[in-house]
ROPA-60902 format. One record per residue (C-alpha): residue number from 1; x, y, z. Coordinates in steps of 0.2 Angstrom, whole numbers, always signed. Each point is the difference from the previous one (the first is absolute). Example, Ala and Ser with C-alpha at 12.3 -4.5 7.8 and 13.67 -1.06 7.14 Angstrom:
<rs>
[1; [+62; -22; +39]],
[2; [+6; +17; -3]],
</rs>
This chain:
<rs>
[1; [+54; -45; +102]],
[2; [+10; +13; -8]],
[3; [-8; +17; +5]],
[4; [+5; +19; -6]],
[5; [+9; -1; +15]],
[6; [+12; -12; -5]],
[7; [+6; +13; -15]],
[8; [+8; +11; +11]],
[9; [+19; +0; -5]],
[10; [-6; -8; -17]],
[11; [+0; +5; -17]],
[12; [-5; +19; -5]],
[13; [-15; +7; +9]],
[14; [-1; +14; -12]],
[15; [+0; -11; -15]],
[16; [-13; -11; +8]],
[17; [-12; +14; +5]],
[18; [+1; +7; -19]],
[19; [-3; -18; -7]],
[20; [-16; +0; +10]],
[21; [-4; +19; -6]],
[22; [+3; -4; -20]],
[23; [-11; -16; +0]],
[24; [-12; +9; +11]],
[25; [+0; +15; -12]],
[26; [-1; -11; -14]],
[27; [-13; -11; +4]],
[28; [-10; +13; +6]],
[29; [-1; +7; -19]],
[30; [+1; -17; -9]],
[31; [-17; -3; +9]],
[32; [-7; +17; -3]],
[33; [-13; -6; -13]],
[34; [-9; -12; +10]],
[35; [-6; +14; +12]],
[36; [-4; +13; -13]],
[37; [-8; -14; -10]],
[38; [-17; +6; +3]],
[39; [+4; +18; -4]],
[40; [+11; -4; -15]],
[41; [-17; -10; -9]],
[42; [-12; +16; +5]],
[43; [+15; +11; -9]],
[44; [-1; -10; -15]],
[45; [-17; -3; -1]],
[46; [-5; +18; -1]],
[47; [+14; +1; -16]],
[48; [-12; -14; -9]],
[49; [+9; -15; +7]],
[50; [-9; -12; +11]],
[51; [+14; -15; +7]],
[52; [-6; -16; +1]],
[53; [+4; -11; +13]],
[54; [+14; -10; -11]],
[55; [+7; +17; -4]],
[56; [-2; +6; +20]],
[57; [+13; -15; +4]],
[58; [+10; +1; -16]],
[59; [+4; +19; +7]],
[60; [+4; -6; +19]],
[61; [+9; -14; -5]],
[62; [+11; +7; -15]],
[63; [+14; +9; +15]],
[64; [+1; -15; +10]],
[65; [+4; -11; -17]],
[66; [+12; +13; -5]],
[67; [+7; +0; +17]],
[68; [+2; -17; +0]],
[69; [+9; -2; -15]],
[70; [+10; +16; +4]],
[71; [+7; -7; +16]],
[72; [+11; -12; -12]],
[73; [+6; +13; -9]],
[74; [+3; +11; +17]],
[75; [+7; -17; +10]],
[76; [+13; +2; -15]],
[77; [+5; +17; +2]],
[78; [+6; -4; +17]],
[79; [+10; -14; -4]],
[80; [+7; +11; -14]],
[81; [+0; +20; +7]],
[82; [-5; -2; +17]],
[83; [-16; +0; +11]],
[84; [+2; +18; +2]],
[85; [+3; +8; -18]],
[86; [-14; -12; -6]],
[87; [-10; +7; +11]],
[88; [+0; +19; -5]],
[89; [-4; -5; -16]],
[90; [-13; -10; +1]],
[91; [-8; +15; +12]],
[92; [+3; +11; -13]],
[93; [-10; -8; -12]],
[94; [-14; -2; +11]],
[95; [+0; +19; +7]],
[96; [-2; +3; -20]],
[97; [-18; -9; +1]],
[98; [-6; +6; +12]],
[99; [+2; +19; -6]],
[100; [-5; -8; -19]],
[101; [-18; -6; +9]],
[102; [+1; +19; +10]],
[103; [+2; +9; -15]],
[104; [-11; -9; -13]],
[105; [-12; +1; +14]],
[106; [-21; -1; -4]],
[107; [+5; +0; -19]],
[108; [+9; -18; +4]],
[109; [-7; -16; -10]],
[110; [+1; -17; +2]],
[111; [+15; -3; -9]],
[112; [+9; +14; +7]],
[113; [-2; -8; +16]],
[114; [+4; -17; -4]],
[115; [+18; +9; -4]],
[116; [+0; +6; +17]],
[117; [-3; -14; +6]],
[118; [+12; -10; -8]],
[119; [+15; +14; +7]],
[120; [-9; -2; +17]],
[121; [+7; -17; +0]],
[122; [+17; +5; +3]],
[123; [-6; +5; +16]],
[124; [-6; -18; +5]],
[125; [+16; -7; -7]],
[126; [+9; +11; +14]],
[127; [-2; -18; +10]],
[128; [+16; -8; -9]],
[129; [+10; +15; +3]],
[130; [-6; +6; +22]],
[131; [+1; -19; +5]],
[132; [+16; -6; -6]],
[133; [+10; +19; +5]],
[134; [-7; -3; +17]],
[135; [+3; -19; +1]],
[136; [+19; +3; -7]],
[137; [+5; +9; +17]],
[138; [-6; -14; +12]],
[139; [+4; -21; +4]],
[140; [-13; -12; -4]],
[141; [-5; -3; +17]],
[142; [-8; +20; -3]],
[143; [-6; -2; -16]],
[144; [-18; -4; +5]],
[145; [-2; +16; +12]],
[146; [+11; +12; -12]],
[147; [-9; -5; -15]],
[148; [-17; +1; +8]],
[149; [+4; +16; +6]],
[150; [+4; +7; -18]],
[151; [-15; -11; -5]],
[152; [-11; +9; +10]],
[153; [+3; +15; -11]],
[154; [-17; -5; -8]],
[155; [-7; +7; +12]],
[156; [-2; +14; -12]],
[157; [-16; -6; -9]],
[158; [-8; +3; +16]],
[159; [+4; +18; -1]],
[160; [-7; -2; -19]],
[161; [-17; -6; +8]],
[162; [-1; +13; +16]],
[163; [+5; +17; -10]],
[164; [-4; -4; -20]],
[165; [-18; +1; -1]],
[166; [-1; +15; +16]],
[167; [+12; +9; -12]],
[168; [-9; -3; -16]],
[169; [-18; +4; +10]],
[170; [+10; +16; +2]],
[171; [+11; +7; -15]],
[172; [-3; -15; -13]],
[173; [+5; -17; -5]],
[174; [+15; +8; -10]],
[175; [+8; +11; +16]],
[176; [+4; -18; +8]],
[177; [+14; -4; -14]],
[178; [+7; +18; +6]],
[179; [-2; -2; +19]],
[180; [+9; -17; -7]],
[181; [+12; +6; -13]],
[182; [+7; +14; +15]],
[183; [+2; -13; +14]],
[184; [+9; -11; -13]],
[185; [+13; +15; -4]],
[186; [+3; +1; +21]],
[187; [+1; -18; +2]],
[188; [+13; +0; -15]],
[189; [+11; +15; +8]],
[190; [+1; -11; +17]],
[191; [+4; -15; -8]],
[192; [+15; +6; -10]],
[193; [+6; +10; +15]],
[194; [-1; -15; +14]],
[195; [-1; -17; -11]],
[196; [+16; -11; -4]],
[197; [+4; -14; -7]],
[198; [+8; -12; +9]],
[199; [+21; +1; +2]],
[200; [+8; -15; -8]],
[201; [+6; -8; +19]],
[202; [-17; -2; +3]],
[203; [-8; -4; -19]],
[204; [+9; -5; -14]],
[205; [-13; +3; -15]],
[206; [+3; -14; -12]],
[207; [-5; +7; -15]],
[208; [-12; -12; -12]],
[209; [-3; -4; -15]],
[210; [-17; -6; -10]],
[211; [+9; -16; -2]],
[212; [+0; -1; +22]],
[213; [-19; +5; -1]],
[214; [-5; -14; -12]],
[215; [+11; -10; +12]],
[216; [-9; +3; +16]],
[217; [-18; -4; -11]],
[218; [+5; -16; -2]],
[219; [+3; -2; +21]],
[220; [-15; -7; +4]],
[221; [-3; +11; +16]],
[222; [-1; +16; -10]],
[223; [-13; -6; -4]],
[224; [-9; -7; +17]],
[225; [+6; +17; +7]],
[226; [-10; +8; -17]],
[227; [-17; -7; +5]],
[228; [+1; +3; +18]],
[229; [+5; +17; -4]],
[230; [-15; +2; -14]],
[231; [-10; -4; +15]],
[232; [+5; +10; +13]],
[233; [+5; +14; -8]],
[234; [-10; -1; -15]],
[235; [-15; -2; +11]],
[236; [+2; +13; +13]],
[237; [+5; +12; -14]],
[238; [-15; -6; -12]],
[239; [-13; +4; +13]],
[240; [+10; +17; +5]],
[241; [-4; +6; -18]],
[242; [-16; -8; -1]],
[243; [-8; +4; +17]],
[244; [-7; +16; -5]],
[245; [-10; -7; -15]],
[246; [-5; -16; +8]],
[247; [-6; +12; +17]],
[248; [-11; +12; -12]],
[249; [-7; -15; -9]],
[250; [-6; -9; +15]],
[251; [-3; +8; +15]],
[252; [-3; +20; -7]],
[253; [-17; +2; +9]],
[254; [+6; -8; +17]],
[255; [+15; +12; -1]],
[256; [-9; +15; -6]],
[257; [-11; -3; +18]],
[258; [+16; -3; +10]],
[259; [+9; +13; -6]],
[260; [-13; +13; +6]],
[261; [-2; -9; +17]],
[262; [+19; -2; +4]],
[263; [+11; +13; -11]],
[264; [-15; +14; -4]],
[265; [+6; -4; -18]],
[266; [-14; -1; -14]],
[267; [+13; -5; -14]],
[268; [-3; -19; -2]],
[269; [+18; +0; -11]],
[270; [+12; +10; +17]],
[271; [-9; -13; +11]],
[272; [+5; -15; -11]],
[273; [+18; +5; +1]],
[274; [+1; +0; +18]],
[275; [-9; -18; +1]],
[276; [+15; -2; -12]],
[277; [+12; +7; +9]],
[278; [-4; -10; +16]],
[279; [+0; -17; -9]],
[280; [+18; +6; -8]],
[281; [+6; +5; +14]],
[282; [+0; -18; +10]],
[283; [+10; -5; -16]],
[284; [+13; +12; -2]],
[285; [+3; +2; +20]],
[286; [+3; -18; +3]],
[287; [+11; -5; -13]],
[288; [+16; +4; +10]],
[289; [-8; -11; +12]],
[290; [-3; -14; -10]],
[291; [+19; +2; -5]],
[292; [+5; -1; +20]],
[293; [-14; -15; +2]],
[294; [+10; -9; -14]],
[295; [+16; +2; +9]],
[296; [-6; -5; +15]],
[297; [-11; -16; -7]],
[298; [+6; -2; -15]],
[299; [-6; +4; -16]],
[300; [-8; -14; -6]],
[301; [-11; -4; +17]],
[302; [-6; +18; -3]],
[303; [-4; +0; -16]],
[304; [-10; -15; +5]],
[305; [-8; +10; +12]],
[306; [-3; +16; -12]],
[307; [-4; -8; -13]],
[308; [-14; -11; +8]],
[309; [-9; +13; +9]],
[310; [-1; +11; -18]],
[311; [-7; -17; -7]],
[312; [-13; -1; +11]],
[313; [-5; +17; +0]],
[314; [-1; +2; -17]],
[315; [-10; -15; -2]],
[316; [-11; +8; +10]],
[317; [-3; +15; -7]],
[318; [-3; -7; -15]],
[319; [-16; -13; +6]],
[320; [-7; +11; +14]],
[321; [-7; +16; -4]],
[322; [+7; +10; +14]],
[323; [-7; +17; +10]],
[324; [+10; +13; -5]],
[325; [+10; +2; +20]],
[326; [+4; -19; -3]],
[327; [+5; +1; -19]],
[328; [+11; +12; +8]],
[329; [+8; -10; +13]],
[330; [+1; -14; -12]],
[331; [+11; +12; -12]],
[332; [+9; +7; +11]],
[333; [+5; -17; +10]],
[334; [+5; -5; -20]],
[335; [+11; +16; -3]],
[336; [+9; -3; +18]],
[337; [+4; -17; -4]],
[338; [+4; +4; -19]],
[339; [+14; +14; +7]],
[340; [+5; -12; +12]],
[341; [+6; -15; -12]],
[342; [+7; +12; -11]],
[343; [+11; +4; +15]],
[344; [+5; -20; +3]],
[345; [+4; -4; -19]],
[346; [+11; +14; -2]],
[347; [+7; -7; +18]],
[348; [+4; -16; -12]],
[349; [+5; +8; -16]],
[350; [+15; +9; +6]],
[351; [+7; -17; +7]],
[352; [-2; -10; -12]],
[353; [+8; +13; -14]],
[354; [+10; +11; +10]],
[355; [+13; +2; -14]],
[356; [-16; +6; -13]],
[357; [-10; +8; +10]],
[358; [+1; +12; -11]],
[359; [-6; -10; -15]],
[360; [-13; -9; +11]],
[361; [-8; +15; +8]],
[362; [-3; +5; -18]],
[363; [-6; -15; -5]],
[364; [-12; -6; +16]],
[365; [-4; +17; -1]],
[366; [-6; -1; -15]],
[367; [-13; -15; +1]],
[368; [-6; +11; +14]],
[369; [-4; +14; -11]],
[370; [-9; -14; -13]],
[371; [-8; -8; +13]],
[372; [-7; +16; +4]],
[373; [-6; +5; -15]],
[374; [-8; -18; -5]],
[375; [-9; +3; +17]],
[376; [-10; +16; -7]],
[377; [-1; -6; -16]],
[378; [-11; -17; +8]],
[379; [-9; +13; +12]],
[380; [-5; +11; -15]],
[381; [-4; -15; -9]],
[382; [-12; -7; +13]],
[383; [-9; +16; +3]],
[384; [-1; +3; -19]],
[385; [-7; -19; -3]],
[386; [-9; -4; +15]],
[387; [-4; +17; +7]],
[388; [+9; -6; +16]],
[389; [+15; -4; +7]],
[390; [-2; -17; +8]],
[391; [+9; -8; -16]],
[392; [+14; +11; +2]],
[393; [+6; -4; +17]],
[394; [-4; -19; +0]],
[395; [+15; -1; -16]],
[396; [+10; +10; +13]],
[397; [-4; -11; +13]],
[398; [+3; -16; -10]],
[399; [+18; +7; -5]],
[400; [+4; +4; +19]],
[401; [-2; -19; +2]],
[402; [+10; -4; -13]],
[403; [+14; +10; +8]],
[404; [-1; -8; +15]],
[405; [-2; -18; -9]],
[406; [+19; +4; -6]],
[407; [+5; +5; +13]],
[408; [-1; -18; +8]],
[409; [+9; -5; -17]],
[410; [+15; +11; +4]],
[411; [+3; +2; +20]],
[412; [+10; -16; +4]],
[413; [+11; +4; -15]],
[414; [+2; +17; +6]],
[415; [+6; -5; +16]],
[416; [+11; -14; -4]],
[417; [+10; +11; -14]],
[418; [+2; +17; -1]],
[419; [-10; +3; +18]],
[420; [+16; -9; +8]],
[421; [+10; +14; -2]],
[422; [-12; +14; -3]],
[423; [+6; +14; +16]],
[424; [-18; -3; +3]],
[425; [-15; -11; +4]],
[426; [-11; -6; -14]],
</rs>
């Protein structure tokens, strides 16, 4: 099993360790809403506007669609002008939200933040950009453990969940988006001075045009990747950003009593986030390990295993009404294995399509990113038509099975064609 020691004397350490930095910055503010949500809809209702629970997830899902389709864009700015020059700008854009949000402050409205949430998007599509810089350094037989380690930069929405709503306790919502904003200016120094792109001995970019994206759509394993990506990503990302909200909705009064017990912390909403930040935690930790799972087992046999254990604990939680310390097992065992499979499909993408990885980091990346936001759309919708949540995580438990019905349809093809000569097991 490839293992972080096995890079020494590969690639560009440097260049690796700011690929993890940027998406870990990144993601970090991408899923800054979720974690202020409950502060945001206090905010607004004392301006006269009172969210509804369609408009609660229409707000925490609106950065992960623009991220997703962003990543398209940003996947083409590296095959055309680099990983590293597509990066910067996308930062800038997003360092400009956050001081918009800053700024506008308690006089903000729901419009205003839709617009900021729409720029926080470029944040989330950092994912097609971090991956495939550090994935260009390395062989296949790292990719798994390279871009799991990069990967793991969303680690960062655990930072969101320890420190947002402590800080916004403290100084307000609105300081967050600076203490935001200024650590997006740092990472944005650091990347520029120590990131590179890739020397033309070890990566030849292969510049693409739309007519080569409208190409590999019509490969049907863009496709499989697409859905087992809009269920590992999208899912671990869907319940990142919704966490907070489903948290406060269900178990407020057994955490108002914990908190007082365990943290001496009265603030129902500082004591959701930790809860948060746990269950994140497992997800965003142990995706480089499902990367190195995959090159060890294979991709496929993990994603069997991943996949199945999510399945059955989402069924779970959706027929059983839990106790709140086993609700919080259940989501964080469903986190762990989420972060894990996304770990073991980008351990397949990059050998499958190693000369578009580019292209189809962008695009994979990018069902993640909807299957993120159809997630909190169906949790919002479940809450707002059932007054509960069972609903929404039976759906997802029904499509994680359907990801692992295909991928019995695709693994003997895999293996007998392209997995022949991969550089890696499948």
């Amino acid at each position: 099993m490839a293992g972080i020691r096995d890079l020494k004397g590969q690639g560009h350490t440097p260049t690796l360790l700011m690929a993890f930095l940027y998406f870990d910055m990144s993601f970090m503010v991408w899923t800054m809403l979720g974690p202020l949500s409950t502060e945001i809809s206090e905010a607004l209702a004392l301006g006269g506007h009172i969210m509804t629970a369609g408009e609660k997830a229409t707000l925490l899902s609106l950065p992960i669609l623009s991220g997703a389709i962003l990543r398209i864009v940003l996947g083409f700015g590296v095959d055309k002008l680099g990983a590293k020059m597509t990066a910067l700008m996308a930062q800038t854009v997003v360092i400009a939200a956050l001081l918009t949000a800053y700024f506008m402050g308690e006089s903000i409205t729901y419009n205003a933040l839709l617009v900021v949430a729409l720029g926080l998007g470029f944040a989330g599509a950092s994912f097609a950009v971090a991956l495939p810089q550090a994935g260009q350094w390395y062989p296949p037989k790292s990719q798994g453990i390279v871009l799991g380690i990069a990967g793991a930069g969303n680690i960062g929405v655990v930072i969101d969940f320890l420190f947002a709503p402590k800080i916004a306790e403290l100084w307000g919502w609105e300081s967050v988006f600076l203490v935001g904003a200024i650590m997006a200016i740092v990472t944005f120094i650091a990347y520029a001075l120590l990131a590179k792109d890739a020397p033309a001995d070890i990566y030849t970019a292969r510049p693409k045009k739309l007519k080569d994206y409208g190409k590999l759509l019509k490969d049907k394993d863009t496709w499989w990747f697409s859905l087992f990506y809009a269920i590992s990503f999208g899912g671990f990302v869907g319940f990142a950003g919704y966490m907070k909200v489903y948290l406060m909705n269900t178990y407020s009064v057994d955490m108002s009593a914990i908190g007082l017990d365990i943290f001496d912390e009265a603030n129902v909403k500082v004591v959701a986030g930790y809860f948060g930040a746990l269950c994140i935690f497992a997800g965003a930790v142990l995706r480089p390990f499902g990367g190195a799972t995959a090159d060890k087992l294979g991709g496929i046999k993990s994603l069997y295993i991943f996949f199945g254990l999510v399945a059955l604990l989402a069924m779970l939680n959706a027929t059983v009404v839990l106790p709140f310390w086993i609700a919080i097992l259940v989501l964080f065992l469903i986190m762990a294995n989420l972060g894990m499979a996304n770990g073991a499909v980008f351990q397949l993408v990059p050998q499958r399509f190693a000369k578009d990885i580019g292209i189809m980091t962008g695009l994979v990346g990018a069902a993640g990113g909807i299957g993120g936001t159809l997630l909190i759309k169906t949790l919002g919708w479940s809450k707002g038509t059932f007054d509960g949540y069972s609903a929404g995580f039976m759906i997802f438990a029904g499509l994680v099975l359907v990801a692992l019905m295909g991928i019995s349809l695709v693994k003997t093809r895999w293996r007998t064609t392209w997995g022949v000569a991969a550089g890696g097991r499948i």
